[in-house]
N, C-alpha and C positions, 0 to 999 in steps of 0.2 A: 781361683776366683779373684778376680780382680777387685784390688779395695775403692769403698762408696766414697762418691765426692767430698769431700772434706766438708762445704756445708750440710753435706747429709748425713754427718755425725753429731751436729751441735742442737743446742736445743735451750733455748729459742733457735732458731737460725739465722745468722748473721745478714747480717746489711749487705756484706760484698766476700766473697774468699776464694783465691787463687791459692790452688796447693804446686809447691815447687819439688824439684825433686832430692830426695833427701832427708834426714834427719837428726833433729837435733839432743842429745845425750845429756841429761843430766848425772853428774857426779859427785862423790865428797865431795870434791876438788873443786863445784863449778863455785864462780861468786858471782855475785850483784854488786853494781853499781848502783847508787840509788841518789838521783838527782835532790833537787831542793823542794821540800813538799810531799818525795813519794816515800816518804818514811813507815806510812799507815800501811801503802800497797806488800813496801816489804815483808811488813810485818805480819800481813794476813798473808802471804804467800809460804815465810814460812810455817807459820801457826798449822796452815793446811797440809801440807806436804811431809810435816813431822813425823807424825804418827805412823804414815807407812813405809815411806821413804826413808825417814829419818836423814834429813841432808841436812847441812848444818847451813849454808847459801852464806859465805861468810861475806862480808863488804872487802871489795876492794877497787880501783880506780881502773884497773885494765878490765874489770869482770867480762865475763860472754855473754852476765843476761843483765840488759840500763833497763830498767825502770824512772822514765821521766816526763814530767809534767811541762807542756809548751802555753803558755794563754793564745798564744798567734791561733789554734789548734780552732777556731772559731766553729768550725764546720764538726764539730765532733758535739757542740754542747756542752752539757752538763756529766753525760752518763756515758757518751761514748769513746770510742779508743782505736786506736791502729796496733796490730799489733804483724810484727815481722818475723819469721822466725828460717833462718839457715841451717849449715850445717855448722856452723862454729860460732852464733852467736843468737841470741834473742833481743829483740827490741819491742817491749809496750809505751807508749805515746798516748797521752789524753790532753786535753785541756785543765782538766781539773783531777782532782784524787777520785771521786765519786768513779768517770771513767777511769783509771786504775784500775779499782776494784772491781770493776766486771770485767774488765779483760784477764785478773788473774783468777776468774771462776773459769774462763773460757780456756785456759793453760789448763788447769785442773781439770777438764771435759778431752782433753787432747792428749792429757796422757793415759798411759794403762790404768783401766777401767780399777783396777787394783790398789792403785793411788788413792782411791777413794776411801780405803780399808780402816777401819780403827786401830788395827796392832800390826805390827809390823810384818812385814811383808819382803821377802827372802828372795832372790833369786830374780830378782825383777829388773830389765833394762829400763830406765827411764826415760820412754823420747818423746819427742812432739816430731810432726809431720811439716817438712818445712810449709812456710804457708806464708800469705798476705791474707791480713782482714781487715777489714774497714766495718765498725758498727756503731748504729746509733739507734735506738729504739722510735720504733714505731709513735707511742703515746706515754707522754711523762710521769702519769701514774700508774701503777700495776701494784697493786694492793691485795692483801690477802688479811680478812677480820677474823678473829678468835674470839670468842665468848667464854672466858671464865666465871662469870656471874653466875650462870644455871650450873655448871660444874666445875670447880675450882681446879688449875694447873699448878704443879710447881714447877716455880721456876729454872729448875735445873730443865724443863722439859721445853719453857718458853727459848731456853737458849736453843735447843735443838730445833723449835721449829724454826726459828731464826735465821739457822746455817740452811738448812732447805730453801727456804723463799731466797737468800744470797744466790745459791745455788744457779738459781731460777732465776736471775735478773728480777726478784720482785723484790721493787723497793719502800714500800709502806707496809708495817704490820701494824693494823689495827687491833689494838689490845680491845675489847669490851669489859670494861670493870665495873660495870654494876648494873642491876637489873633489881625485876620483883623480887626473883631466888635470891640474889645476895649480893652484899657490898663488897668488894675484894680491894678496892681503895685506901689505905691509910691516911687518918687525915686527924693533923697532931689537936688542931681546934677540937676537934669530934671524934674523940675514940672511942665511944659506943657505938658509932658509925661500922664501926667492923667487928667488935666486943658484941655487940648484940646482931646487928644486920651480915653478918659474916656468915652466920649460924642458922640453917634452918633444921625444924624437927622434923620426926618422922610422922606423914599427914595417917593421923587418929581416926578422923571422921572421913565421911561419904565413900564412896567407889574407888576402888584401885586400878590402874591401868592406864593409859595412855596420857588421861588430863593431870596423874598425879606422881611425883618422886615415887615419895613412899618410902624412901631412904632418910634417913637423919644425917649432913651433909654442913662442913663446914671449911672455912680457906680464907686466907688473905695474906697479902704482902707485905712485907719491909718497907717501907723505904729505902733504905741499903741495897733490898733485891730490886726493887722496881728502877734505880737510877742505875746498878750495875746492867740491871738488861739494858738499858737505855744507849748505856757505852757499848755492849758488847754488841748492840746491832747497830750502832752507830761506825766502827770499826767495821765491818763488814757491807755498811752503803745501803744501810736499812735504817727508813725511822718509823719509830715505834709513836703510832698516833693514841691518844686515849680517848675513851669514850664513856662520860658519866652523862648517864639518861635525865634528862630532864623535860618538859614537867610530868609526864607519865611513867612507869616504867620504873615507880621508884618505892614500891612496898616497904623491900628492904631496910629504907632509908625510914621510913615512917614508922616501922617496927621501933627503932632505936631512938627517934624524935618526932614523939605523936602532933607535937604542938604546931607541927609546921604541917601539917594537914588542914584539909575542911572540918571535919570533926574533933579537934584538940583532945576532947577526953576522952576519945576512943584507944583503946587498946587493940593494937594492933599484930599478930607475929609476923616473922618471913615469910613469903607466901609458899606454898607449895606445891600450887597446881601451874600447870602451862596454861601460857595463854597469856590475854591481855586483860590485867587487873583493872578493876575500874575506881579504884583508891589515886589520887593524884595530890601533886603538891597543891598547897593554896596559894593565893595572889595578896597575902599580905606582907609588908616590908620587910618581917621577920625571915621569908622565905628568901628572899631577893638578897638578904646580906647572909643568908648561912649558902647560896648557890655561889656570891663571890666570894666571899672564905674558904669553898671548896676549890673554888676554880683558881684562885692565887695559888693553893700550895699543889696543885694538877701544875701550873705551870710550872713552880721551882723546879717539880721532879723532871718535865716531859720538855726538852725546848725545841717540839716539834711545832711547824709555823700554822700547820694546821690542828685542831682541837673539835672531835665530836660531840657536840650534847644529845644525840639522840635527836626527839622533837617530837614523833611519829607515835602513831596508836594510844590516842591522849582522849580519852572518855569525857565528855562533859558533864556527867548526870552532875558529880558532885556540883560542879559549880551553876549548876544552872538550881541549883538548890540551898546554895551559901550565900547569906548575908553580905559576909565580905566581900564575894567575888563581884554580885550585886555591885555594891557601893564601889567597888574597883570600877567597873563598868560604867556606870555614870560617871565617876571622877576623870574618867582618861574618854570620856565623848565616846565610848565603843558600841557596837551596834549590839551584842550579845558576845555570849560564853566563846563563839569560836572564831571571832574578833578579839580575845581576852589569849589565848593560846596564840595568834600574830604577837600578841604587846607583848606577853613575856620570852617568846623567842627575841622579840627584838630588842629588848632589855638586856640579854644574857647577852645577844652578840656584838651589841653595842660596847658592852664592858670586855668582854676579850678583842676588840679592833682597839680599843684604847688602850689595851695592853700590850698590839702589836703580832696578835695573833689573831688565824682568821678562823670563822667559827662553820663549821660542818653540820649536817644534819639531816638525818633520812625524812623522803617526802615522798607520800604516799601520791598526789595528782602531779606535784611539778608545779607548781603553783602559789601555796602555801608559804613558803619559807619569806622571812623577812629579804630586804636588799641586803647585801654582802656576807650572804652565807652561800657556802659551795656546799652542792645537792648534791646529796648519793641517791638516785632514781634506781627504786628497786619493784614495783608493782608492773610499767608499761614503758617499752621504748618511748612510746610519744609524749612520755613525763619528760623523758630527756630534753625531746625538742622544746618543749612547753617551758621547760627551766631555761633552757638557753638563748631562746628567746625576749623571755625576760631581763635577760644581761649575767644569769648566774654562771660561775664555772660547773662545770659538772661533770659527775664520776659515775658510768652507766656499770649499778650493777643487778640485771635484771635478777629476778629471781630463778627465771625457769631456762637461766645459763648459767648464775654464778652461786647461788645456794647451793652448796655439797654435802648439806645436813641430809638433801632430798635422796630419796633409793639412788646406787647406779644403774642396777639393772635390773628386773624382772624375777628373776630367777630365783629359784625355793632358796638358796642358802645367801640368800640377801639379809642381813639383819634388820628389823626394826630399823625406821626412820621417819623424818617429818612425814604425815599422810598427805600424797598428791601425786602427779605425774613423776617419772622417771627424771632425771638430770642424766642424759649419758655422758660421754666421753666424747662424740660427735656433735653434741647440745653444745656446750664449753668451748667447743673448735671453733664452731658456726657461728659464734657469737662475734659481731663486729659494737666496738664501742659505740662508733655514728652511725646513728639510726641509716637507714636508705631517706634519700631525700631531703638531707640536710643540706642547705647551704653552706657556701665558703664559712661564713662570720657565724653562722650558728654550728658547725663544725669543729669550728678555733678553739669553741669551748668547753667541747668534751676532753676532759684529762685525760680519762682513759678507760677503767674497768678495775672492779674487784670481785677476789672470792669471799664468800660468805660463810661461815662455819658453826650456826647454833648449835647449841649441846645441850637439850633437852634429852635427846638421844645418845648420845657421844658422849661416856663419863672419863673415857679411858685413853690413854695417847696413842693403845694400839690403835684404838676404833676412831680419833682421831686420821690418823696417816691411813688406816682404812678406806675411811671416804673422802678423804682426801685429794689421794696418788693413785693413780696419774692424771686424774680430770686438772688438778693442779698445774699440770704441766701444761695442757691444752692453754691452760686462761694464760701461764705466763709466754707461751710463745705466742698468742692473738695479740698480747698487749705488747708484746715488742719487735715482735718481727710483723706485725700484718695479715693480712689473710695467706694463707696458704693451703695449697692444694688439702687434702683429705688422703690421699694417698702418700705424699710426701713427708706430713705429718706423723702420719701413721709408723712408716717405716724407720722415719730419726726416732719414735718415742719405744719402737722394739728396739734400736740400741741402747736407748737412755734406762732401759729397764735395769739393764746389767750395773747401772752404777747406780739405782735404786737398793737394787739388792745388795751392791757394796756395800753400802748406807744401812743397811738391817733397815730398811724400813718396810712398815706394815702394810703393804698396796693390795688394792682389789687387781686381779689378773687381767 
């Protein structure tokens, strides 16, 4: 049987590839040349290829395989790359390092599926299939969110998810670090903030089942681990966005500091049920300088340019019944309570633009979000349009294509998950970032697409990469290679399986 076209092996699939005839042999013996700049590319190349291969890819100035950065390279961006490969020499080409590093995920897709292996790996020739590729992604964000809040990850596991979205050409991981369930932020001002909101009990009172834990459940980070992830997805052409909720969405936080609530003497614990709590911050000054204290030492640790607060699913009872929020209301000309959730988004964002960072935020109509905040439209495509129109940038991540909390399939040995319609595997394909019917300039400004991964369900990393893989793979090939066929798709993601399984990872079949 004759072997599949060479972009019918890769996954995304490439921008352009001509396979040549022939192929190219790694040995002890082979070395790298490593131009000015492509020091990191080396570096993750051999990092990857150690462990099964174990090649040592020694530097030297004649080597078979240059890794080298051009700026002339205009036409390639930011993330993309040329890569050439013969029978006696290899050539990657980017403009910048960013492309680098996905072209040596694309080396790593091209050789034996075995390469992929954790321990070493015996009797193995190592080749790549000569080739020409030209790639450049489809949409400049492709983002995959994690929710540690409702269940806490370690970090050893955030590094793994890491290497997978690398893998995948996906280049934002969206860390979510806090929520109702819990705070998983360290923050040196406030370290009851995770001493107490880190922690929740096991829920005592009312009904057991879907709306409650029921587990006694607790987690939080370093700082040490939170900035070593930072580097180690930063070396692989990942950045790790963070997301502290604000002004709803934040029990957690009011467990460990009642005072910055509507009710100050109210005692509060971590919550424990799902769902959307109707405890919110207050709009007094106190609030407004413990959210920049949080958000200053978010940024020492995160120097991602983008920064989530949240924003979304913000109850007004309390404030429609607080004195304060009252007199906030008169004082700043507002017309009510949900004119008062406008002022303090625009407050927080105004303070991280001044900081040189731009402020993110989920939005339920498209509409809502102050001016220069980038929307993540997760409810209706036509939130998309609606944002972009406006002038916002925007990240389409609808729910009923990029939520992977949701079932994948029907079928009795489906575990538990969020209750609603199915997310399949062809849901995730079919999903194009720009709505139908966008214009050019309302177009321009869809970034791109993200996966979404609450864990109200999902406490575990198998159950994690469960629902995950391979709908995962779907969103990262939509977001960078473009639409493609269904049957096309199909057939690169039964090869892509085999280096899943390398991977030991936990996939639905």
């Amino acid at each position: 049987m004759p072997a599949p076209p060479l972009d019918a092996t890769l996954l995304p699939r490439p921008t352009k590839a001509r396979a040549r005839s022939g192929q190219f042999t790694f040995t002890a013996d082979t070395c790298l040349r490593v131009g000015e700049g492509a020091e990191g590319a080396a570096r993750l190349l051999r990092t990857l290829l150690a462990p099964a291969a174990g090649l040592p890819l020694r530097p030297a100035d004649d080597a078979e395989v240059v890794l080298a950065l051009d700026p002339d390279l205009t036409g390639l961006g930011h993330e993309g790359y040329g890569l050439t490969v013969g029978p006696h020499s290899v050539l990657l080409r980017a403009a910048r390092l960013t492309g680098l590093l996905r072209g040596v995920q694309t080396i790593r897709q091209l050789l034996p599926v075995r390469a992929l292996a954790r321990t070493p790996q015996r009797g193995v020739r190592w080749t790549l299939p000569c080739a020409e590729i030209t790639d450049v992604p489809r949409h400049p964000w492709r983002g995959a969110m994690l929710d540690v809040a409702r269940h806490f990850q370690p970090v050893e596991y955030l590094r793994r998810y890491v290497d997978l979205l690398a893998l995948h050409k996906i280049n934002v991981f969206h860390l979510h670090l806090t929520d109702d369930q819990g705070w998983r932020m360290p923050v040196t001002a406030y370290p009851e903030l995770t001493e107490i909101g880190g922690h929740r009990t096991q829920s005592m009172t009312g009904p057991t089942g879907d709306d409650f834990d029921g587990i006694a459940h607790s987690g939080a980070y370093t700082r040490a681990e939170l900035a070593g992830l930072v580097a180690y997805a930063s070396a692989r052409g990942v950045t790790v966005m963070p997301e502290i909720e604000m002004p709803g969405h934040v029990r957690a936080a009011l467990a460990a500091r009642p005072g910055l609530g509507n009710d100050p003497g109210r005692s509060l614990e971590v919550w424990t049920r799902w769902g959307v709590c109707d405890t919110v911050l207050g709009v007094h000054d106190e609030v407004l300088d413990f959210c920049r204290t949080v958000l200053e030492e978010v940024m020492e640790l995160f120097p991602s340019p983008y920064l989530h607060i949240g924003g979304d699913e913000c109850p007004l009872t309390e404030w429609e019944r607080s004195p304060l929020a009252r007199a906030r209301i008169a004082a700043e000309g507002l017309s009510g309570p949900a004119d008062l959730h406008r002022w303090f988004l625009g407050r927080i964002g105004d303070f991280l633009v001044r900081n040189g960072r731009r402020p993110v935020g989920w939005a339920e109509n498209g509409t809502e979000l102050p001016a220069g905040f980038t929307v993540m439209a997760w409810r209706d495509p036509a939130h998309v349009l609606a944002a972009a129109r406006r002038g916002h940038d925007v990240i389409n991540a609808h729910y009923r294509a990029t939520y992977l909390d949701y079932p994948q399939s029907a079928g009795p040995q489906e575990p538990p998950g969020q209750p609603g319609a199915v997310v399949g595997l062809r849901d995730v394909h079919g999903h194009d970032p720009v709505p139908e019917g966008a214009a050019p300039d309302v177009a321009a400004r869809v970034l791109g697409t993200q996966a979404q991964m609450w864990t109200e369900f999902a406490a575990t990393p198998e159950r994690l990469e469960y629902l995950s893989y391979p709908r995962m793979c779907a969103l990262a090939d939509r977001g960078w290679s473009g639409p493609t066929e269904w049957g096309d798709f199909r057939s690169r993601l039964d090869l892509h399986t085999t280096r899943l399984d390398a991977l030991e990872v936990r996939r639905h079949a």
